[in-house]
Structures are given as C-alpha cells and as structure tokens.
MIPAMAR-925938 format. One record per residue (C-alpha): residue in three letters; x, y, z. Coordinates in pm, whole numbers, padded with zeros to 5 digits, always signed. Layout:
<atoms>
ALAXYZ;...
</atoms>
This chain:
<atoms>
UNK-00981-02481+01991;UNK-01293-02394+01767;UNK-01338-02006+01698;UNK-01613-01798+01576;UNK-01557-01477+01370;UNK-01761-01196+01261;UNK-01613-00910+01017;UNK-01350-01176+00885;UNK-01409-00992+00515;UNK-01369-00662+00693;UNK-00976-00442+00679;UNK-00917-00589+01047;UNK-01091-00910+01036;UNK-00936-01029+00736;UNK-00586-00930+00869;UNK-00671-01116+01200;UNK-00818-01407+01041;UNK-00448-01448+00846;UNK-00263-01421+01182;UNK-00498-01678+01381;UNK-00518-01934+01052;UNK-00103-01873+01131;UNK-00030-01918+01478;UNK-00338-02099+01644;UNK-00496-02481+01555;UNK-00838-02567+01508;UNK-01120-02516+01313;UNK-01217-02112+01258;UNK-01633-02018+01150;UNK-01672-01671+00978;UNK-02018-01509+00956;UNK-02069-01407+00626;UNK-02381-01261+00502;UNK-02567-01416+00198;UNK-02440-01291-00122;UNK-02117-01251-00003;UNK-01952-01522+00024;UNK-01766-01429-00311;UNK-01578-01139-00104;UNK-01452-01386+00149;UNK-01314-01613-00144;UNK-01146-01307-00317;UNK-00918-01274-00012;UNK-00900-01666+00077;UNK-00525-01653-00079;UNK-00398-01404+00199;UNK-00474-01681+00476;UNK-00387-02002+00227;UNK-00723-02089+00150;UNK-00716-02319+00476;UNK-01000-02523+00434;UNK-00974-02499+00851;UNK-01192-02194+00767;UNK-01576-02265+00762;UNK-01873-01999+00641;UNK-02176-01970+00824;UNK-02413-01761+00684;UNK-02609-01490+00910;UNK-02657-01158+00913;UNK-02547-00862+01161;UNK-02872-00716+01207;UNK-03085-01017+01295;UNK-03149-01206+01648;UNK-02825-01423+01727;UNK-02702-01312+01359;UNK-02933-01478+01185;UNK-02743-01824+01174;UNK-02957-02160+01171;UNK-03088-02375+01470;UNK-02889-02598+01340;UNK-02578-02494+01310;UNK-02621-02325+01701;UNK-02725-02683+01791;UNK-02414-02897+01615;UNK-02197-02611+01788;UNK-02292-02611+02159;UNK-02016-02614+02386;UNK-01786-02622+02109;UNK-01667-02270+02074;UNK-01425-02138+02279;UNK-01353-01809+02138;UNK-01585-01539+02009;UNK-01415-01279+01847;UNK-01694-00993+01723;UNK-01505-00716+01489;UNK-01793-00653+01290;UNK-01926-00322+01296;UNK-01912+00020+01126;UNK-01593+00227+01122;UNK-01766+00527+00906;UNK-01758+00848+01069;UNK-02011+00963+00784;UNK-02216+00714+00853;UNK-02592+00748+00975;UNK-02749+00722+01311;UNK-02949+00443+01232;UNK-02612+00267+01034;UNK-02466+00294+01348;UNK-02763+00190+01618;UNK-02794-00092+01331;UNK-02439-00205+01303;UNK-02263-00132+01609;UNK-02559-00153+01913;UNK-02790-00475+01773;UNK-02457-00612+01566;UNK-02320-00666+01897;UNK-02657-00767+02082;UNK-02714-01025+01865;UNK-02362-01112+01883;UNK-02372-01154+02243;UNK-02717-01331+02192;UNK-02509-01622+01948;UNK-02182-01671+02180;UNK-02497-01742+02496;UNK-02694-01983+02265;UNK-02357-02171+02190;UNK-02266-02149+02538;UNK-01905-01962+02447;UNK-01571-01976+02644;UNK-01513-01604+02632;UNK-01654-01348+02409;UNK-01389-01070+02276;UNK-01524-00782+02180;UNK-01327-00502+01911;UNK-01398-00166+02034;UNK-01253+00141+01958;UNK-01062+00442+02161;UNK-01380+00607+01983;UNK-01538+00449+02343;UNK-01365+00747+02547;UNK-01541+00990+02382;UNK-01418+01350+02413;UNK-01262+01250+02761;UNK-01005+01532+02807;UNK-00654+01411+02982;UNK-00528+01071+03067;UNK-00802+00757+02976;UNK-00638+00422+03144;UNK-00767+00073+03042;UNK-00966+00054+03335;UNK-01146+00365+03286;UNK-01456+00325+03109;UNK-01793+00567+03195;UNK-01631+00850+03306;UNK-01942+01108+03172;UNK-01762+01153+02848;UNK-01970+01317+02604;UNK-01990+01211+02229;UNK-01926+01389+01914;UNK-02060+01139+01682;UNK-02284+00865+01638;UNK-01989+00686+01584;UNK-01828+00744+01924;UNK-02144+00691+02078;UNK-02239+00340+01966;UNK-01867+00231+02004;UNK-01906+00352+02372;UNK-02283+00139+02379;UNK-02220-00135+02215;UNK-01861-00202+02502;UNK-02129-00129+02719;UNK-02352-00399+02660;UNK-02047-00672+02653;UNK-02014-00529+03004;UNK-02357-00577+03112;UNK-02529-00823+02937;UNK-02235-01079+02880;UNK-02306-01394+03032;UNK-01971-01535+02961;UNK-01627-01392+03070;UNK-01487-01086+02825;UNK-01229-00931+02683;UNK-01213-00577+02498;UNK-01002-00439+02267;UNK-00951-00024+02176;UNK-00777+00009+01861;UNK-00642+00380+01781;UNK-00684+00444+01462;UNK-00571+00197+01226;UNK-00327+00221+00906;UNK-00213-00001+00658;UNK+00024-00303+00708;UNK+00386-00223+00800;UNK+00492-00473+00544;UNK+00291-00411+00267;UNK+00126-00095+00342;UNK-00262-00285+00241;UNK-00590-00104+00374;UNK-00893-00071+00230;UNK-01029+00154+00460;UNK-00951+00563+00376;UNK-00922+00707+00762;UNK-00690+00956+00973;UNK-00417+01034+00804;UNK-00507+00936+00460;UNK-00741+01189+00403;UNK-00465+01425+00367;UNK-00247+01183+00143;UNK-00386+01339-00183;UNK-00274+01739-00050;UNK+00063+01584+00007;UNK+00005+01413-00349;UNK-00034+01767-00476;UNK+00275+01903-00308;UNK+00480+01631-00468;UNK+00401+01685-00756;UNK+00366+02041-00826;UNK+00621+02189-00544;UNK+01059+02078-00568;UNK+01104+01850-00294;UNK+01380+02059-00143;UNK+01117+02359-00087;UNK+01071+02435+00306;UNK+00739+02508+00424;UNK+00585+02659+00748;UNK+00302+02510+00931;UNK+00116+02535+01248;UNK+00031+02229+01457;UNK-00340+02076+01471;UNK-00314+01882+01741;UNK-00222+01535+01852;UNK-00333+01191+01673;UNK-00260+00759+01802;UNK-00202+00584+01486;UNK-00079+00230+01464;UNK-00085-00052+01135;UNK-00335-00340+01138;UNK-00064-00585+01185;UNK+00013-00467+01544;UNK-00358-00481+01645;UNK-00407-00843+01474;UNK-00064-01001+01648;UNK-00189-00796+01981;UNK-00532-00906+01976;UNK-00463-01294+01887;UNK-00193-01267+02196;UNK-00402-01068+02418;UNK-00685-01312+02340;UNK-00467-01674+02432;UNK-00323-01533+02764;UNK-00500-01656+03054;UNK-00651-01477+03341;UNK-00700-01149+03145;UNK-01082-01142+03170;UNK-01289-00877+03252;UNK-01027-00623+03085;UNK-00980-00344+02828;UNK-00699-00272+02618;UNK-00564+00038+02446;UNK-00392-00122+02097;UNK-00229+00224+02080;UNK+00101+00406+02010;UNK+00167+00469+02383;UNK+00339+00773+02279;UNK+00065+00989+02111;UNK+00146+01117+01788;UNK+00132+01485+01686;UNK-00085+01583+01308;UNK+00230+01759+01186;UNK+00465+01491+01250;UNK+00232+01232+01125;UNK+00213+01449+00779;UNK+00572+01530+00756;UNK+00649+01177+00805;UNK+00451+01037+00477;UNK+00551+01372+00278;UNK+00916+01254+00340;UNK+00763+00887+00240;UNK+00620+01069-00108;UNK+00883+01274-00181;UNK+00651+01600-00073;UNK+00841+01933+00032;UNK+00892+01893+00410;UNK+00781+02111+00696;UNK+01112+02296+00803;UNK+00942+02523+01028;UNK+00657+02534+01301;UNK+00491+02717+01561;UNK+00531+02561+01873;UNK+00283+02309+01907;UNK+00217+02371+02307;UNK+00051+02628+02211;UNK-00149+02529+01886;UNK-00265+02233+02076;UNK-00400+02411+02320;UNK-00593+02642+02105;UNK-00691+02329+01941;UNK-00810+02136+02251;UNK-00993+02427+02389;UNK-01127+02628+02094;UNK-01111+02471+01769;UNK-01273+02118+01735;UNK-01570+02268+01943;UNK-01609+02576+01710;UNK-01573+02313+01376;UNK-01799+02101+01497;UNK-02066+02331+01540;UNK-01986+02470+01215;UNK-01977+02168+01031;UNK-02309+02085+01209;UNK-02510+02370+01098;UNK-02630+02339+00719;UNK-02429+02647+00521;UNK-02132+02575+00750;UNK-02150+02183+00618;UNK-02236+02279+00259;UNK-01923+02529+00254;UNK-01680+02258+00420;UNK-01800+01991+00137;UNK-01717+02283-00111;UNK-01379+02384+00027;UNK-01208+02040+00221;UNK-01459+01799+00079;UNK-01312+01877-00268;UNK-00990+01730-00121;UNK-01137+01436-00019;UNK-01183+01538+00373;UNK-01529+01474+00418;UNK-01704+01785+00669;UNK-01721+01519+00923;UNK-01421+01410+00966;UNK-01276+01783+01089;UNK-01389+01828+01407;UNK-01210+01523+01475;UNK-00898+01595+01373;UNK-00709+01656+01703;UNK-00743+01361+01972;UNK-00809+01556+02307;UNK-00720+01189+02501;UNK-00402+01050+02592;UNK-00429+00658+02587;UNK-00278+00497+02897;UNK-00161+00177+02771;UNK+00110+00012+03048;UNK-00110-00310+03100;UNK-00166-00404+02713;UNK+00232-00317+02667;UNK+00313-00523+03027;UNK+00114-00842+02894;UNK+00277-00808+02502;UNK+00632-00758+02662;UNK+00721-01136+02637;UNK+00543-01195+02322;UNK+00771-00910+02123;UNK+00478-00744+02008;UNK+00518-00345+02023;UNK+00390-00099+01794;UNK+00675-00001+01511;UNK+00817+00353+01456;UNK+00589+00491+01168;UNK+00937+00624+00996;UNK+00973+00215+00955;UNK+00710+00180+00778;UNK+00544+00526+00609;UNK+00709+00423+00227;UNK+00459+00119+00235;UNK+00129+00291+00382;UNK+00219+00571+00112;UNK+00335+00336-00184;UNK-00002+00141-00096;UNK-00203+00479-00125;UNK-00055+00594-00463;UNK-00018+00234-00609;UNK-00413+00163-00498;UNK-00656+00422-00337;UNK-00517+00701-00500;UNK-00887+00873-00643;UNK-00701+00984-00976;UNK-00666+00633-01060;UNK-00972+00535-01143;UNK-01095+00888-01295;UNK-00787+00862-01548;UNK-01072+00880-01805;UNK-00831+00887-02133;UNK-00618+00595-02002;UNK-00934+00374-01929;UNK-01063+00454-02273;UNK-00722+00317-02396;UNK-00698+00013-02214;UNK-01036-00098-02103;UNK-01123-00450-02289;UNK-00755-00480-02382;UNK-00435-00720-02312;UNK-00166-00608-02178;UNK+00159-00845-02105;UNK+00392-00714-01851;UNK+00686-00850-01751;UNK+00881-00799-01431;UNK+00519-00765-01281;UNK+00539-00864-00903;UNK+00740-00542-00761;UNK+00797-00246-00839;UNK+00753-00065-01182;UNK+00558-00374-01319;UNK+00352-00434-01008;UNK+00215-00070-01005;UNK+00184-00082-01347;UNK-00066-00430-01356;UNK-00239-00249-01029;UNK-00336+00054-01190;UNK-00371-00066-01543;UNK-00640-00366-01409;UNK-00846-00121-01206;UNK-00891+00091-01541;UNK-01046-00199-01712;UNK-00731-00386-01871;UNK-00715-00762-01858;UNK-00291-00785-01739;UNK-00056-01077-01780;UNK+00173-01092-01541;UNK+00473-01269-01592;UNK+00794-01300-01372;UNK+00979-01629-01277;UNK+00832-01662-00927;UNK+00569-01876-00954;UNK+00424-01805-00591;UNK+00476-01392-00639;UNK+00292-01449-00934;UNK-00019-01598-00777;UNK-00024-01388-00507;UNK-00061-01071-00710;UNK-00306-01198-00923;UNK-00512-01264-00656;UNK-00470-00952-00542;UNK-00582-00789-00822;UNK-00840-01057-00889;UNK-00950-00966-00489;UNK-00977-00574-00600;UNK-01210-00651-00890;UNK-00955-00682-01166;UNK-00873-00944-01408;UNK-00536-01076-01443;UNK-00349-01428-01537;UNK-00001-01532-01435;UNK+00266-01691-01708;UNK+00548-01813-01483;UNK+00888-01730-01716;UNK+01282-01710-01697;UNK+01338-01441-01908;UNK+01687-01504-01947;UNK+01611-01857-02079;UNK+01523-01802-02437;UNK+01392-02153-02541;UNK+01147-02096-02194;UNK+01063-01783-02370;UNK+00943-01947-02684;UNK+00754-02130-02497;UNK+00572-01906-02282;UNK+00507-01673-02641;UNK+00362-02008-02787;UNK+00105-02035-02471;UNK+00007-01679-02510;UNK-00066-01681-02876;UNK-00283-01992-02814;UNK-00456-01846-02520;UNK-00527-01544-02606;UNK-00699-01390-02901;UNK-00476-01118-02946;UNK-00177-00936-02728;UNK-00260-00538-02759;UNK+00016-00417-02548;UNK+00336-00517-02415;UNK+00521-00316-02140;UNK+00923-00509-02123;UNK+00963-00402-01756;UNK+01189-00744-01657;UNK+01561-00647-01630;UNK+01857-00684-01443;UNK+02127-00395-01277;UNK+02453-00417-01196;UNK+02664-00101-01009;UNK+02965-00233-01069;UNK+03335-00011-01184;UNK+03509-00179-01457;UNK+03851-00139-01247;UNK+03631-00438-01057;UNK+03478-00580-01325;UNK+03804-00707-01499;UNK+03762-01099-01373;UNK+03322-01053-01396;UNK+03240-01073-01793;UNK+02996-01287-01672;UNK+02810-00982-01517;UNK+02822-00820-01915;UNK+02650-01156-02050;UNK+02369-01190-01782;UNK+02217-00904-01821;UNK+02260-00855-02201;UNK+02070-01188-02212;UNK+01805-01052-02011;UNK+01769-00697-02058;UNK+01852-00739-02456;UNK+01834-01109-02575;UNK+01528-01174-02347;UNK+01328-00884-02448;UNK+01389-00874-02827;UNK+01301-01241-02803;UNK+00977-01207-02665;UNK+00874-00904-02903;UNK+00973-01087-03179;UNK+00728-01341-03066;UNK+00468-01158-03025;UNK+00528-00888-03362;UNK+00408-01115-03627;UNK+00063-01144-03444;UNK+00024-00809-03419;UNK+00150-00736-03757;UNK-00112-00986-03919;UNK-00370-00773-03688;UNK-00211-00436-03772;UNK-00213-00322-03441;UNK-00001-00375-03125;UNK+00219-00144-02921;UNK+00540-00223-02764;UNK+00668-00063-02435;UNK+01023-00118-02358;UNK+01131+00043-02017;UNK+01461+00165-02066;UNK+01729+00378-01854;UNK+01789+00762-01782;UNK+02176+00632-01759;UNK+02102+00528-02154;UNK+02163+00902-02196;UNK+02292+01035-01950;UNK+02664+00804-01969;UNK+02611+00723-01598;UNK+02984+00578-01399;UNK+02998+00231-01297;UNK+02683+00124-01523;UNK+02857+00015-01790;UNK+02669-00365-01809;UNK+02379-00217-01766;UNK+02336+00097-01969;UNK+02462-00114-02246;UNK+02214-00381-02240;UNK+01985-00086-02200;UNK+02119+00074-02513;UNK+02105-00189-02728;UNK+01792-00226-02706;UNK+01677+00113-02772;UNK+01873+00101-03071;UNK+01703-00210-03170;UNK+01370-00081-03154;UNK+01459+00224-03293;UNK+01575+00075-03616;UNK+01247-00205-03594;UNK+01020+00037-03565;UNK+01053+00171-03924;UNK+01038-00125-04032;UNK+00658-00181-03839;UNK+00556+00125-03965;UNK+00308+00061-04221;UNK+00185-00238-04003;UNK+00086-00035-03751;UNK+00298-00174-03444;UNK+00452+00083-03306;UNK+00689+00117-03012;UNK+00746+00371-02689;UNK+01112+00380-02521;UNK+01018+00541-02165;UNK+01404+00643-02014;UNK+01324+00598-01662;UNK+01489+00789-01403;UNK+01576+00643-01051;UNK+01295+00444-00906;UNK+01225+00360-00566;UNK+01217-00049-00593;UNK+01348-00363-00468;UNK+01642-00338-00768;UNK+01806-00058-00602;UNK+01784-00155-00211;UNK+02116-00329-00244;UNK+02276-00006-00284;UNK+02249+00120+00012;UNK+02373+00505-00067;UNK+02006+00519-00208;UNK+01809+00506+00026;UNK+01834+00877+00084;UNK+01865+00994-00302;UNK+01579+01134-00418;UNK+01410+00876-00660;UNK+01027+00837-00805;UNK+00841+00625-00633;UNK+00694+00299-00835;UNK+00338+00461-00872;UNK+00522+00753-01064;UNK+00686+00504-01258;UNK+00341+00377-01366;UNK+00241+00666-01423;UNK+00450+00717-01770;UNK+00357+00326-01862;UNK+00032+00472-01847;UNK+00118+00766-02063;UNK+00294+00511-02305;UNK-00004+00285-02378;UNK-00265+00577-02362;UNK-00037+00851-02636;UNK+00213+00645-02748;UNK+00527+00857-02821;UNK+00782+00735-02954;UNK+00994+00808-02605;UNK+00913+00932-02299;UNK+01235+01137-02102;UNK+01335+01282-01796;UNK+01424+01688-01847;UNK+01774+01562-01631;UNK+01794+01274-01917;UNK+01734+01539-02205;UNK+02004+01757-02048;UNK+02221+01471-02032;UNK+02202+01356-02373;UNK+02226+01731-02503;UNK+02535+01823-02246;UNK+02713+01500-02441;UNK+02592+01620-02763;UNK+02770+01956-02789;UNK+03050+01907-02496;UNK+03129+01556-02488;UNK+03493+01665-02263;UNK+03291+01883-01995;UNK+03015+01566-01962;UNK+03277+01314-01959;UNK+03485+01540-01699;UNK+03143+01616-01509;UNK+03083+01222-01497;UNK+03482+01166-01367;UNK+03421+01423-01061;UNK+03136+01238-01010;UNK+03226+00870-01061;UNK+03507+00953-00776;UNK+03249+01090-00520;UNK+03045+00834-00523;UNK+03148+00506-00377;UNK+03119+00155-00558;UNK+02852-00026-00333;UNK+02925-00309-00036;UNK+02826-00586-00288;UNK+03053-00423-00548;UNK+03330-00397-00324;UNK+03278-00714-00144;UNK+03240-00629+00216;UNK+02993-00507+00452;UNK+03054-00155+00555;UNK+02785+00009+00412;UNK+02829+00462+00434;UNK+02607+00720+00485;UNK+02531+00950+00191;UNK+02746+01252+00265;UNK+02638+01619+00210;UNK+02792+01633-00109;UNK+02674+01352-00278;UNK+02318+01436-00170;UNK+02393+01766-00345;UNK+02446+01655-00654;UNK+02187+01413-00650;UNK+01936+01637-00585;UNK+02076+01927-00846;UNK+02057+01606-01132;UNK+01740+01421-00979;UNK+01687+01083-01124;UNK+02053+01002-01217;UNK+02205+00675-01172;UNK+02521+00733-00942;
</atoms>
C-alpha cells in the first residue's frame, strides 16, 4: 500500500505517522511545506528514520496543496490511502486562520487525493463538528442545525462537510475528543483542555500541604482521551473494510466530568485534593443552561475580554477558551468501540496514565521553565555533564537545563536511551550529545573522561545523578556483601572517579562546579538502607573534605540530600507507590538551584530535622527509626517472593508526618 499524509509534523500526525511506519508496509509521502523540512527530521527518530517515509513539498493553502505535476503524475493510481490531519486546532485562532487552514486545507486536499485518483480519502475531524448540539450526538448524526461558538467549531463542521459533498472517492471521518498526551510517555506539544489548568494545580502543590481538603463546585462535563488511542484507532479504523461512508467518535464513551478530570492530575502532582463537592447534577445544569452562554457573551464583548485576559489569562487560560469549558454533548460512540473490539483498542482509565501527562507538563511545557531568568543566565553557553540522564532526576534535569540555553551531556550505559533523548531534546530546540558509559566500570570511566576532555573545550558543570539503591535488612543481607560492593563502586568509586577526571581541568581553568546528588537517608539514618546510605555517605564526606582543598582554585562543590523521588529506582518497591514523594521535575528543580547559587548543600526541612533529632537524642532517633523499621515491610524483591501489600493506614501516616523519608 502507498499512503499520503498531511500534518505528519503536527502532535497527531507525527504520533500516527509512528504507529502506521509500525504496523502497516509500504511506502508513506508526507506534505511538508518548504522550509520545513528540518521539523520533520527533528522528530524522524520517533518513527526510526524509515527511509519508507518520502517528503513532498506543498503547501496547505494552495490548489491540490501546491505539490508538482510531476509528482501527481508519477503517483496516479498509486495511492491508496489519503489521510488529511492537517489543520488548525487553535481555539484563539482567527477567522481567516481557520477559513485558511481548515475549509481550503481540506479543499485542496480533496482536490490532490482526485488528481491522484485515491482509494479512499480519510478525513480528521473533530467532535468540534457537533457544535453546541445539546444531548446525545451518534456517529451518524451530522447537520442537525447545531449552532457554532467559534470559528473553530465552525470550519471543523465545513470542512467534514465538504469530504461529504465534494469527495469523489469513498470516505472515512474521524472525531477526536479532545486530545492529551501519550499514556506512555505523557508527550504533547499542544497546550489544550485540561492543561490550561495544570499551572493552578502547579500552584496548589506547591504552596498548599498535600493533605489539605478543599471544596469545589462542578463546571461541567469534558471527553478527554491520549493521542495514542486516536493514532492505534484511526490506523485500525482506516484498514477495516467496508467502513466507508462513516464517522467516528475517538472518544471516552463515558464522558468525563471537569472536577474529576482536575482531581485526577492534582493527585498525579501531588496537589491538595478535592474532598468535597456540590453535587454536580445540579452545577451542570446551571452550567449547560446559564453559564457558557453568559461567558461567552462576556468574553465576546471588549471590557468583558480585556478583564478575562487580566484575571484567567494571567493563569494561562486564554478568554477564549472559557466559554468552552463544559461540553454540552454526549458522544455516542457504540460503532467505533463495536469495530475496535477485536483489535484491543479501548481508551485507558486516565488514573493509568495522569503521572505521565503531568510529569510531561512539569518536565516540558511548564511556562516557568523557560522564564527561569537567573538559571538561564547561569547556564546559557555552558557544559553541563550529567550522568544517570535518561529517567528520572537526570532526564528532567538535561530537559530543563537544555531549554535554558545549556549544551547537556548525557551519559548513562544505554546506548539506545541515550539517543533517543538526545533527539528529543535536539527535536525541542536544544543541544545535547550522548557518551554511552558503565559507571561502575572504572577503566570505561577513564575512558569516557579522556573523550570528554578532548571533545570539549571545557566541562563547566557536573551534576553525579547515576546511582544505585538497594532496600534491603541486614538480617537478609548476611549471604549479599555483594549488594555492599556494587553500589559502593557505583555510587562512590564511580563518581569520585569521574570528578577526579574532570577536577584538574577545571582547576587549570579555575572554574568548575560539581553537583553530587546525594540522599535524605544520608541524614536521616533511614532502616534497611544500610548499602545505600553508606555509599551515599561516603561520598559526601569525600567532597566535603575535597572541597577545601579546591578552594582557592575555584571548583567548588553542592551536595543536594534528595528526598523521595518519584522515578523508575523506586517502582520496585511497591509500598511506594502511594507515599508521598517529589516528582522528577521537583527534583530538577534543586539541580537547578545547585548550578545557578551554588551552596554548599541543599536539604530537605524533614532531612535537617533528622540530622538534628540524631544530633542531640541519638536513643529517641534510633528508637523512632526501630518502631519504624518494624512497620514497614522489607519489599517482595527483598524478601524473595511475590506478594506485594498495600500501604496500610499507619504507614501512610508516618510517611506523610516525615515526607520525603526513605522507609
């Protein structure tokens, strides 16, 4: 089969593009526009660079998208599929933007797949196509006198219309709810629905204890599903035969309310939850019948606009955007679920999946990142080394440190991890390198500091994320001393050897800055850590001693005692997952403060009252610790068998009362 793609560099397009490259065979044309093919490149590594995919060149706004008599002539016949996804998905956007983009994109769309003589032309439209329909909207329903509250909605509505009226070739059409961020990997690119509200919930987080109730009132109901669904669903939908001449909803068929939406990602962020609501029968009705009609007039009118850009707009909610905040339709979806049943294709719980779509947010979009003014005076131009970087703290850490103008180094000891994130990073505008390494090899770690010193001019920064955890009790640790020497050799041996590498550089240079990210258990004692918080410990006692001795040569060192972090290391302990622990972006955040002040440490207030509690009442702490050591269990890997517990009301307890322990 020979397809035909337009939008491929687009948040859907580029997600479908991956999943047909995937799971279908032939050759696969994408209309780029001129100038920018570099965009399509800068994502080529999500779909393998296949070189089954094949530019054309054209443009959305001219007749039969501006691509060359030739190319139309070479390709007659040949195309089976026509998949059209590129449009605008702006509600800000302008009348003429979306006459422009969504009407003639589609025109001239439909004007291409005739010229080539296409099997079947599928056209991406939007539940935006129903309009302010109140009630029940099957996939058979389509002009039902719906009126439209946007340009938006309107030329989503016209341009389905003209695929159903014009189309000289059988169709298919696709109405996406709207669409979130991967359920894997949380990616979007695309700030919509619920993420509006992500930086209020941001706010809470950070400013309110998590424990905190709060009361809210309902705003209505919302369809929300990831981009992964509506790729796999599409590409299915697309290869079944005898489905021409149809809609379908790529919903949740279960609409979604606004308050559980938001209560789910502030459980995701660690946000004070909702505890208590008014019932939201009734708000939704006042919201269906009173409220989006009154905002939208309001927001329509000039003061009313200029005073919601003042007030929400300051948030990020642009004034468009809240008249539209409840969904007055209910999306009938039985026929696209009946023709996905086989296929295993469903849309996922959004409990499954929230931590990515918020870890995304904060590790990515987050608008603070990138107006962190005193951090990007710190690091723009500069290079920073950080190991561990492909997960977790280090990931976050290269994300946010290459958007404010840092060139990063990422090095971890998968090679294909490594390349991916680069590109990714590289596909966001950043500049990064990867140094494949075994940390816990030390002759591999020679080498990798003699590549760096002859690659690079100078090292400014190095943030020693890499390390290894055990939870382990000694009582079943007697016949494991093997457990003690792997991770001293990586968490100690590995990291003194690569700063002693890279010192005498900076030394000559009189200036470098060493990050070493250490543990809250360092000094806090914690029970069944001891492998760990050792390795931990000796290196904070290394650097403390080296760093007099750097003094006067102007390398200087921070020791950040991290507290409980929400990453890959910890998932094997299962009692976790419902501890409350910083999320990676948080983490980040005090590498950030590390490179940009550079203190000597950076602590927790629960790892300050740890080391103080041992400091003047060793017997209490250690008696504190005991009670504590016996509540909590070892884990199922520790113990050797699979029956993993639930986190009892206790243990919660006192993880929340000291937040950030290791237990």
């Amino acid at each position: 089969m020979t397809y035909f793609v337009t939008g491929a560099t687009g948040f859907i397009g580029r997600r479908f593009l991956v999943d047909l490259v995937a799971t279908r065979k032939g050759p696969i044309h994408v209309l780029v526009r001129p100038g920018s093919e570099d965009k399509l490149e800068r994502f080529a590594y999500q779909w393998g660079r296949s070189s089954r995919v094949k530019i054309v060149s054209g443009e959305l706004t001219e007749s039969r998208l501006g691509v060359s008599d030739d190319w139309i002539a070479e390709n007659t016949g040949k195309i089976k599929h026509v998949f059209h996804l590129a449009a605008s998905y702006d509600m800000t956007a302008s009348k003429r933007e979306n006459d422009a983009l969504n009407l003639d994109g589609t025109r001239h769309a439909l004007e291409l797949a005739e010229a080539v003589n296409a099997g079947t032309f599928h056209q991406v439209s939007s539940i935006a196509a129903a309009g302010d329909f109140h009630g029940r909207f099957t996939e058979d329903m389509f002009d039902e006198g719906q009126g439209f509250p946007s340009d938006y909605h309107r030329t989503k509505f016209g341009s389905e219309k003209l695929v159903r009226d014009t189309a000289t070739m059988p169709w298919r059409v696709y109405r996406p709810a709207i669409v979130v961020g991967d359920s894997e990997t949380g990616e979007i690119d695309k700030i919509d629905g619920p993420y509006y509200f992500l930086p209020l919930l941001k706010g809470l987080r950070d400013h309110l204890p998590a424990w905190l109730p709060l009361a809210a009132a309902g705003l209505g109901k919302t369809n929300i599903v990831p981009v992964d669904f509506v790729a796999k669903a599409m590409n299915e939908l697309a290869h079944q035969p005898g489905l021409d001449g149809r809609a379908f909803h790529l919903v949740n068929p279960t609409p979604q309310s606004n308050l559980d939406v938001m209560a789910t990602l502030a459980g995701a962020a660690g946000a004070p939850q909702i505890k208590l609501s008014i019932d939201n029968a009734v708000t939704d009705r006042v919201t269906d019948t009173f409220l989006s009609s009154v905002v939208a007039k309001v927001v329509d009118s000039g003061p009313g606009h200029a005073i919601a850009q003042a007030t929400t707009g300051r948030l990020g909610v642009p004034p468009e955007v809240l008249a539209h905040l409840n969904l007055p339709t209910t999306f009938d979806a039985t026929a696209t679920t009946a023709a996905l049943a086989e296929s295993g294709i469903e849309v996922p719980p959004l409990e499954s999946y929230a931590s990515a779509i918020w870890d995304y947010w904060e590790q990515n979009l987050d608008p603070t990142i990138r107006a962190d003014r005193g951090t990007r005076a710190a690091v723009k131009g500069t290079t920073i080394v950080i190991t561990g970087a492909t997960s977790g703290i280090g990931k976050a850490s290269a994300l946010r440190l290459a958007a404010l103008g840092a060139h990063v180094i990422l090095v971890a000891r998968g090679v294909e991890a490594l390349e991916l994130s680069v590109a990714e990073i590289r596909a966001r505008g950043g500049s990064a390198d990867a140094y494949p390494c075994d940390l816990a090899d030390l002759d591999a770690i020679d080498e990798l500091v003699k590549n760096l010193n002859t690659d690079f001019e100078a090292i400014d920064f190095l943030v020693n994320n890499a390390g290894r955890s055990i939870r382990r009790s000694l009582r079943l640790s007697y016949d494991r001393f093997h457990d003690y020497e792997r991770t001293m050799q990586l968490n100690y041996f590995g990291a003194i050897r690569l700063v002693m590498g890279l010192t005498p550089a900076m030394a000559k240079r009189r200036k470098g800055h060493i990050i070493n990210v250490s543990s809250i258990g360092v000094q806090t004692n914690a029970p069944r850590f001891s492998a760990y918080v050792a390795s931990k410990a000796a290196l904070d006692a290394w650097t403390r001693v080296v760093s007099s001795e750097l003094y006067d040569r102007n390398v200087t060192f921070t020791t950040i005692h991290m507290p409980l972090v929400r990453t890959p290391m910890i998932a094997p302990t299962k009692l976790y997952d419902r501890f409350p622990a910083i999320s990676p972006a948080q983490a980040a955040e005090m590498v950030l403060k590390a490179i940009r002040d550079k203190p000597h440490e950076i602590n927790t207030l629960g790892g300050t009252a740890g080391e103080i509690g041992h400091a003047l009442a060793p017997h209490a702490a250690f008696r504190l610790l005991n009670r504590a050591y016996k509540l909590f269990p070892d884990s199922t890997a520790a113990r050797g068998d699979d029956a993993a517990k639930d986190a009892t009301r206790e243990q919660l307890t006192l993880a929340r009362i000291l937040k950030g322990g290791h237990w």
